[in-house]
C-alpha positions as a Python dict, from the first residue, in 0.01 Angstrom:
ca = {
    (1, 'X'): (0, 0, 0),
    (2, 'X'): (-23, 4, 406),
    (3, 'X'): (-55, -299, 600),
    (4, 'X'): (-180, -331, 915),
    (5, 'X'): (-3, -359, 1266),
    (6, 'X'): (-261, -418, 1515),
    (7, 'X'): (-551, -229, 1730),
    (8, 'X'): (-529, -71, 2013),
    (9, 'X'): (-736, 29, 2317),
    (10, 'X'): (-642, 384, 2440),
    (11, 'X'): (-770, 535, 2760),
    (12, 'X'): (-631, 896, 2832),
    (13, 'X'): (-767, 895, 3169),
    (14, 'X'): (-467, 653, 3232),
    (15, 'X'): (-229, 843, 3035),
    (16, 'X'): (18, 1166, 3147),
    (17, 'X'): (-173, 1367, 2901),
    (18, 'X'): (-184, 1668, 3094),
    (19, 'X'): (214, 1675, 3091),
    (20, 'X'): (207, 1665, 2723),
    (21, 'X'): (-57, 1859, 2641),
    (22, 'X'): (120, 2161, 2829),
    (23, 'X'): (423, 2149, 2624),
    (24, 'X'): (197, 2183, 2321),
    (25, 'X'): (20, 2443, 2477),
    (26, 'X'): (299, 2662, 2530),
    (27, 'X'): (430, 2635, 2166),
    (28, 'X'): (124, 2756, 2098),
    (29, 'X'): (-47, 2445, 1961),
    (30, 'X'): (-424, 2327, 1983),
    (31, 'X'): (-447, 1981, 2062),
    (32, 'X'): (-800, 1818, 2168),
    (33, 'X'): (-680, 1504, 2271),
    (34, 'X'): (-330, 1330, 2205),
    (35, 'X'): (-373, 1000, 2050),
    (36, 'X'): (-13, 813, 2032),
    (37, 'X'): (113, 455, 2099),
    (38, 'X'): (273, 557, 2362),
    (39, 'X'): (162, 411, 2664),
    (40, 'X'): (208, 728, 2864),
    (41, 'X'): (76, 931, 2609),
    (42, 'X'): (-200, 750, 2485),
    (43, 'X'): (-326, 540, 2705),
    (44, 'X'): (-249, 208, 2577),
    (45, 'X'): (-400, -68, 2741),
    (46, 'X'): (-399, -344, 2850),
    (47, 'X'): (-44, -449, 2922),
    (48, 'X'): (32, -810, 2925),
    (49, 'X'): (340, -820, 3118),
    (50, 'X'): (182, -624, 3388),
    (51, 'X'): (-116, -891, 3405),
    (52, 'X'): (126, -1186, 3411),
    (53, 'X'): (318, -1067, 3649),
    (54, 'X'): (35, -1078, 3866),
    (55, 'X'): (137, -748, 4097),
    (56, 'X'): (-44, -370, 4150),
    (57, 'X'): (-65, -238, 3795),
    (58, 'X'): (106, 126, 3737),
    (59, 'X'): (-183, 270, 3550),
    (60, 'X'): (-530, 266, 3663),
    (61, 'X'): (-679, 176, 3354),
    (62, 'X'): (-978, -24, 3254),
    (63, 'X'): (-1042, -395, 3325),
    (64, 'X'): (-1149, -685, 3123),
    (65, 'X'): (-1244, -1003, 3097),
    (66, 'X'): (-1005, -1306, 3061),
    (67, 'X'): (-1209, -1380, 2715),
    (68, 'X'): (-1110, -1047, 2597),
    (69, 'X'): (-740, -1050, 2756),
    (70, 'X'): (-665, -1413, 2579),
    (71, 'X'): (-701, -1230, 2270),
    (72, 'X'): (-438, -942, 2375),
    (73, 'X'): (-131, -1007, 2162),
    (74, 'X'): (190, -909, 2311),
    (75, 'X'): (251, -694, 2445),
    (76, 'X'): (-109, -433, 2446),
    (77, 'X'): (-235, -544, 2064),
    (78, 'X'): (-504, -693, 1903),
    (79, 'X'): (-467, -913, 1622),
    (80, 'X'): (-850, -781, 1458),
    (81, 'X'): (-1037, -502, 1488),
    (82, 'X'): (-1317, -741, 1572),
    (83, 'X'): (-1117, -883, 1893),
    (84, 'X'): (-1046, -461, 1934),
    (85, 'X'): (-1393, -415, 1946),
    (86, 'X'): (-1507, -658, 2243),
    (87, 'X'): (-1212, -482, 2427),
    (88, 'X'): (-1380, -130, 2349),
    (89, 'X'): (-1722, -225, 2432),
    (90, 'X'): (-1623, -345, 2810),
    (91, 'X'): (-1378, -86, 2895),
    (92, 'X'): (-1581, 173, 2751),
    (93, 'X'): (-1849, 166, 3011),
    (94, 'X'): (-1584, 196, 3312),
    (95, 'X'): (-1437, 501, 3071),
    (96, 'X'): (-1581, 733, 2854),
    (97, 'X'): (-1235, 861, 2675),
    (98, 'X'): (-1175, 514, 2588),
    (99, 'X'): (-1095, 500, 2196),
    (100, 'X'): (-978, 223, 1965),
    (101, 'X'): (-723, 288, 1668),
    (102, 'X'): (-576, 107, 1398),
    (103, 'X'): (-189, 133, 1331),
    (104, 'X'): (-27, 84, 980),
    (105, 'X'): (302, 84, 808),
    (106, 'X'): (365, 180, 411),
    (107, 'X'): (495, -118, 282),
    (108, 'X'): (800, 65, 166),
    (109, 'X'): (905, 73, 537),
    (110, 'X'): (877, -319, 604),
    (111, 'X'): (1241, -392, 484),
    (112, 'X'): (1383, -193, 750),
    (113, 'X'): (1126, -246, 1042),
    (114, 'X'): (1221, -648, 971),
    (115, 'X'): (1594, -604, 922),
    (116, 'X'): (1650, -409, 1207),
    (117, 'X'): (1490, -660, 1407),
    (118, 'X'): (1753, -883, 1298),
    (119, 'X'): (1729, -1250, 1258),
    (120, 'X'): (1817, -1370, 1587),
    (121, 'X'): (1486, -1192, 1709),
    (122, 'X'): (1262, -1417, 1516),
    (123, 'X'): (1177, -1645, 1815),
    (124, 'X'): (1078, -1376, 2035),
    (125, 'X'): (917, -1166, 1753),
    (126, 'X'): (721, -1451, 1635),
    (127, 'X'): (528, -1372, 1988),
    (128, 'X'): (523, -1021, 1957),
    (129, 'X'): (198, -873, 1824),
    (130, 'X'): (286, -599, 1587),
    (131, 'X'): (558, -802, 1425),
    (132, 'X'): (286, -1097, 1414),
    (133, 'X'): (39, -877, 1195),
    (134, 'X'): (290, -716, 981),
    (135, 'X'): (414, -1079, 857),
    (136, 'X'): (55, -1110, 734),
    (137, 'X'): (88, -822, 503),
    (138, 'X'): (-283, -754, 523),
    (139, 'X'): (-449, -388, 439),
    (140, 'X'): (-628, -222, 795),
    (141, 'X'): (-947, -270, 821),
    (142, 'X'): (-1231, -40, 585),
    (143, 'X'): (-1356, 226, 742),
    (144, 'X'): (-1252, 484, 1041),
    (145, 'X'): (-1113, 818, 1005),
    (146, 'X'): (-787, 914, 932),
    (147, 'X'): (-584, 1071, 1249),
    (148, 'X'): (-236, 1128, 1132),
    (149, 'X'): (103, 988, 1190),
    (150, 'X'): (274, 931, 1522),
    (151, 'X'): (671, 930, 1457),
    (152, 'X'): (705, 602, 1681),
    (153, 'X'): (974, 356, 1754),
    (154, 'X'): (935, -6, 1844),
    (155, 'X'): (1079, -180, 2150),
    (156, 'X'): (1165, -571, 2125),
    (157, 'X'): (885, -690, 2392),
    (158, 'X'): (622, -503, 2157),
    (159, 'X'): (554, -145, 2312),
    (160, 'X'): (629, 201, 2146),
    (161, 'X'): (763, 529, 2249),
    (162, 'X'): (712, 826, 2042),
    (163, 'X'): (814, 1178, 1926),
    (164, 'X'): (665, 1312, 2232),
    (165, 'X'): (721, 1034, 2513),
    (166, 'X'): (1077, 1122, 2390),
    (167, 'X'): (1065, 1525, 2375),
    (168, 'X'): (1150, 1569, 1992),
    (169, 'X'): (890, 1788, 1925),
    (170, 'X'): (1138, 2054, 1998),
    (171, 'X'): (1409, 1958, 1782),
    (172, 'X'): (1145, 1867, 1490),
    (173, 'X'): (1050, 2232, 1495),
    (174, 'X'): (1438, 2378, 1503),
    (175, 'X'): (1417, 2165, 1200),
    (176, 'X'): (1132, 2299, 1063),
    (177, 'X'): (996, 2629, 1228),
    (178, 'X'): (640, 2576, 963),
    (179, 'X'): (601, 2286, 1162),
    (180, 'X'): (218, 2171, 1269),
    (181, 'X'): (44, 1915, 1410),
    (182, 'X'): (-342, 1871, 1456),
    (183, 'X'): (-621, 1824, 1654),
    (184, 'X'): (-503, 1487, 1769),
    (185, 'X'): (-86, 1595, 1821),
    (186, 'X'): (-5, 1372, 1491),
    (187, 'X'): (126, 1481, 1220),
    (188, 'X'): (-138, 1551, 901),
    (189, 'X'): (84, 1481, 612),
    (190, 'X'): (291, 1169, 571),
    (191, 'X'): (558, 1339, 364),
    (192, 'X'): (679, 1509, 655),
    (193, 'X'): (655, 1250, 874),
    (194, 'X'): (832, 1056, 652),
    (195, 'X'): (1100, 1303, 683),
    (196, 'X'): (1104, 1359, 1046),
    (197, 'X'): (1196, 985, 1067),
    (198, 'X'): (1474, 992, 867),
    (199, 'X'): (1564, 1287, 1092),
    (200, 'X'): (1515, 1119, 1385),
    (201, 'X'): (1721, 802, 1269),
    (202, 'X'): (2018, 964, 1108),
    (203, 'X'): (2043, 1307, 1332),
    (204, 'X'): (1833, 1286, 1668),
    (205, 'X'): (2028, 956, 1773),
    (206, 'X'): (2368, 1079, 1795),
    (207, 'X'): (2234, 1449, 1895),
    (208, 'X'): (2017, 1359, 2227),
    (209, 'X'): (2055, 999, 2229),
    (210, 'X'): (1745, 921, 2090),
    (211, 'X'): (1681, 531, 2193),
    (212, 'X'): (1944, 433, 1939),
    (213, 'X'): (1838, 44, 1924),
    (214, 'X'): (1548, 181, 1825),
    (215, 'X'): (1388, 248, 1495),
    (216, 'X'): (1202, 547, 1432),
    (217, 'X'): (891, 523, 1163),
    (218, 'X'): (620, 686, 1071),
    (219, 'X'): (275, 520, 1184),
    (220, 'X'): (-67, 579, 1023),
    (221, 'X'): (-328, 614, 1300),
    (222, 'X'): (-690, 554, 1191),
    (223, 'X'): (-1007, 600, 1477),
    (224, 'X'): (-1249, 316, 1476),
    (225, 'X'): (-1430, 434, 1774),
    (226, 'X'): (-1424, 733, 2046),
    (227, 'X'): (-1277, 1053, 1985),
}
């Protein structure tokens, strides 16, 4: 059983794709298009704290309306796919890459996603978006096609870096030499991205420092629309 953890809006125009897509390259992967929750990967959009504060945004991404953005959870997710989808159909004009995907976590993996949290978070998660749609425990939504698992860890503030925002790629395949990704620079098989996580928790954080208050899971990413 999965439950859901929010929509979002990716635009790779706005994202350092072509960074990551070289490093892939030269390992002598085919990628078509990286989707991640990443911001700098992906493309996430739009982010909240860069809207409040009012100042130039970082990433030129696309821009919508304040009906839309009042139903932007903290800090770049929506609650529904049905809020996700009156995101998508304004941006998507301004860009044609701009795609909408789903984000879910087994239910095996709730435990430690809440408990690492820690209690004392609880007033500030209660605002935070993906912790907001995880309490709900409710399944994603039907339909959309399955686009792997992104090895991702959550920030308190509600944004992600992943496996490739943080350059493990490199160590998963010293790991695993078989290792491959697909079209989309996920991984197709949650078994192994199951164990890359443990990996990444018990051996990448003392190794390279990997963002140790951090926890490392592994994310089901399902397209709704683009791609």
């Amino acid at each position: 059983m999965e439950y859901s953890g929010g929509y979002f809006l990716l635009s790779a125009t706005s994202a350092n794709q072509f960074f990551y897509l070289t490093q892939l390259e030269d390992g002598g992967f085919h990628v078509e298009r990286l989707i991640s929750m990443d911001e700098e990967v992906g493309g996430v959009f739009p982010n909240i704290f860069d809207i409040w504060a009012g100042g130039k945004l970082n990433r030129q991404t696309p821009i919508l309306s304040a009906s839309v953005l009042d139903k932007v959870l903290v800090s770049m997710v929506f609650g529904t796919q049905e809020e996700a989808l009156e995101g998508y159909r304004e941006a998507r004009p301004q860009d044609p890459l701009v795609g909408l995907i789903g984000i879910s976590l087994d239910k095996k993996h709730l435990p430690d996603f809440h408990d690492w949290r820690d209690p004392i978070n609880d007033e500030i998660g209660e605002g935070e978006g993906v912790v907001y749609c995880l309490k709900k425990k409710q399944p994603p939504s039907s339909g959309g096609i399955f686009a792997g698992y992104d090895i991702a860890g959550y920030e308190l503030g509600g944004r992600f870096l992943s496996f490739l925002g943080n350059h493990f790629f490199k160590y998963f395949l010293a790991l695993d030499p078989n290792l491959s990704i697909n079209k989309y620079g996920l991984f197709p098989e949650r078994q192994k991205a199951e164990e890359l996580a443990r990996y990444t928790n018990d051996v990448l954080k003392d190794l390279v420092g990997a963002e140790e208050d951090l926890m490392w899971l592994p994310w089901k990413i399902t397209i709704y629309e683009g791609f």
